[in-house]
Kinemage of the C-alpha trace (Angstrom):
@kinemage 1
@onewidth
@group {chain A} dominant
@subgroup {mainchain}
@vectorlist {calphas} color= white
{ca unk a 1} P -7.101 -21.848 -14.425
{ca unk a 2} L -5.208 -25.035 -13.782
{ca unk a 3} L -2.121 -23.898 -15.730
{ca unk a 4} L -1.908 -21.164 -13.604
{ca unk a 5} L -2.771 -22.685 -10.352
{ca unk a 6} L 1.219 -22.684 -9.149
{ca unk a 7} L 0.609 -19.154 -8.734
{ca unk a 8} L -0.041 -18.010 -5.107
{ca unk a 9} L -3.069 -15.429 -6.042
{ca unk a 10} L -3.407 -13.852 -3.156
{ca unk a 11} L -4.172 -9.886 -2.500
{ca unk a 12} L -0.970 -8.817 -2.024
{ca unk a 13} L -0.022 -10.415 -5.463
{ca unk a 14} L -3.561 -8.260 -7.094
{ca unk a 15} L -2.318 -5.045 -5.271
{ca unk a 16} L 1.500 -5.107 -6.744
{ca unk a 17} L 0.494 -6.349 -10.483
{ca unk a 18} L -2.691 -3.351 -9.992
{ca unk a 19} L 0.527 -0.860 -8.532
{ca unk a 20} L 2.106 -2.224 -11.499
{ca unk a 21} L 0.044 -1.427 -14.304
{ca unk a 22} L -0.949 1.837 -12.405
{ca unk a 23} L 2.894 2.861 -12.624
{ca unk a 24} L 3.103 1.872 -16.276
{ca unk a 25} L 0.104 4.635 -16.954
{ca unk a 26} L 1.086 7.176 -15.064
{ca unk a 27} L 5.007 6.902 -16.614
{ca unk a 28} L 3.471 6.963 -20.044
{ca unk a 29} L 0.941 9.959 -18.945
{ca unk a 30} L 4.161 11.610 -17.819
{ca unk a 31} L 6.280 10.779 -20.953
{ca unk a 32} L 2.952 12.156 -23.310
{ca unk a 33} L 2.695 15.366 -21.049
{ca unk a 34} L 6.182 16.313 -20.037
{ca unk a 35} L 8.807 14.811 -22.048
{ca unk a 36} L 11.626 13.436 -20.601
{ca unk a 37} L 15.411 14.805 -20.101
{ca unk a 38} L 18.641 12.907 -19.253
{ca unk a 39} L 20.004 13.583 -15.892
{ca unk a 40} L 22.976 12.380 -14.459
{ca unk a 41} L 22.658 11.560 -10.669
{ca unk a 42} L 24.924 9.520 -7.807
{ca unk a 43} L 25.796 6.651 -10.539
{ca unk a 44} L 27.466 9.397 -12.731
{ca unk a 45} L 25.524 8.080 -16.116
{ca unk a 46} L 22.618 10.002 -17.894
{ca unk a 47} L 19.070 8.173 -17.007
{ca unk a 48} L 15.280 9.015 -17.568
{ca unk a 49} L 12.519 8.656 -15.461
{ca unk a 50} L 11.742 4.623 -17.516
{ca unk a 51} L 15.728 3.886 -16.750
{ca unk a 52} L 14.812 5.021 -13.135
{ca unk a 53} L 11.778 3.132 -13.101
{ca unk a 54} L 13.577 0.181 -14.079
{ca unk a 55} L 16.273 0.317 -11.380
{ca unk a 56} L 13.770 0.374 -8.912
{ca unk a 57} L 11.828 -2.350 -10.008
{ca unk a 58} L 14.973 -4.881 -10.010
{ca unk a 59} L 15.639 -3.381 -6.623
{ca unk a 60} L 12.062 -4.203 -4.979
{ca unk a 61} L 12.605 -7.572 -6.609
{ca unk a 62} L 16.169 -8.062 -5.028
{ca unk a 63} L 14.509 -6.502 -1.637
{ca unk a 64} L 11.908 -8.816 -1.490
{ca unk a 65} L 14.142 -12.200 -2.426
{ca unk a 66} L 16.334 -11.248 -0.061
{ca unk a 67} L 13.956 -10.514 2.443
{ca unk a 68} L 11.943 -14.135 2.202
{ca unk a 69} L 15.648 -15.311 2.219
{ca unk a 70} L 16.694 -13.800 5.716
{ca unk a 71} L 13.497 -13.313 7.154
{ca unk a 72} L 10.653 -15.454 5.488
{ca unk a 73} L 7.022 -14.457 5.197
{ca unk a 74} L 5.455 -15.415 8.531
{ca unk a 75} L 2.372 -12.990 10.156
{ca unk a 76} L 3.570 -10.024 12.038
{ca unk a 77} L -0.564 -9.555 12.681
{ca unk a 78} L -3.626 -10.559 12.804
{ca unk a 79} L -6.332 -8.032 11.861
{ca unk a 80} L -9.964 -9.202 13.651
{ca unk a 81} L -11.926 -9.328 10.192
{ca unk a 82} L -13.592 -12.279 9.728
{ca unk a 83} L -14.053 -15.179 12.044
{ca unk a 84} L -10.281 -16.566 11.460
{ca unk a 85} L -8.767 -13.131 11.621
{ca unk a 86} L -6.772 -11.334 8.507
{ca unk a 87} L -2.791 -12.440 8.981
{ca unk a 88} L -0.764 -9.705 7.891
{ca unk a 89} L 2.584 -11.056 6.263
{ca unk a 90} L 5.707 -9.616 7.079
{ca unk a 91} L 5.952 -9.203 3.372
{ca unk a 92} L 4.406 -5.629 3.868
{ca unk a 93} L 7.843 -4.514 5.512
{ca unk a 94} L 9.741 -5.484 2.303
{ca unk a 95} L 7.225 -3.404 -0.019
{ca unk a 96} L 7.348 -0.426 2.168
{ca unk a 97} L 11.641 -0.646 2.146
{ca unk a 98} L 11.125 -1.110 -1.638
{ca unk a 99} L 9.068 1.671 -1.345
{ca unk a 100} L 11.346 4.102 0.301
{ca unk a 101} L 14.389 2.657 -2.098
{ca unk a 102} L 12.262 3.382 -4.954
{ca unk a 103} L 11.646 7.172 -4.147
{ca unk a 104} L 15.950 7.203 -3.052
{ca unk a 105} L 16.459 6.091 -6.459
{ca unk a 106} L 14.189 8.278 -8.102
{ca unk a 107} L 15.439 11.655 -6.303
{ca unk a 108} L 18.867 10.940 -6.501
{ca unk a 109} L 20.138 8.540 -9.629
């Protein structure tokens, strides 16, 4: 685990690779049971749902640069679990903007 130890494991890092591979199944469930058609949306070029997927991955990842950036990751909360507390990072804003850009994208591109 050493060569990995740079890595800040933390839950919020489990829950988005877990969202992750959870997205990747369900988009290849969809593509198996109803296959996909271009559409052309607000960007005026023919996409599928894996070119939408795409855009809205790159997105969450400019979201979230851009939000430790301007804002930085300090606790906007402390839950009472434990005997320290559970901080909740402000991080959590940034996924649920990606979030809402991600179904924006997917409605309308």
């Amino acid at each position: 685990m050493e060569s990995i130890a740079w890595m800040a494991w933390t839950l919020p890092t489990a829950i988005f690779f877990v969202a992750l591979a959870c997205t990747l199944a369900v988009m290849t469930w969809l593509a198996a049971v109803y296959p996909e058609a271009e559409r052309v949306g607000v960007l005026r070029i023919p996409t599928t749902r894996g070119d939408r997927l795409f855009i809205s991955l790159i997105a969450a990842a400019v979201i979230h640069l851009a939000w430790i950036g301007l804002v930085g990751t300090d606790p906007i909360a402390t839950l009472p679990i434990g005997e320290e507390g559970f901080e909740i990072s402000s991080l959590w804003l940034a996924s649920g903007i990606s979030l809402v850009t991600a179904v924006l994208i997917f409605r309308t591109v």
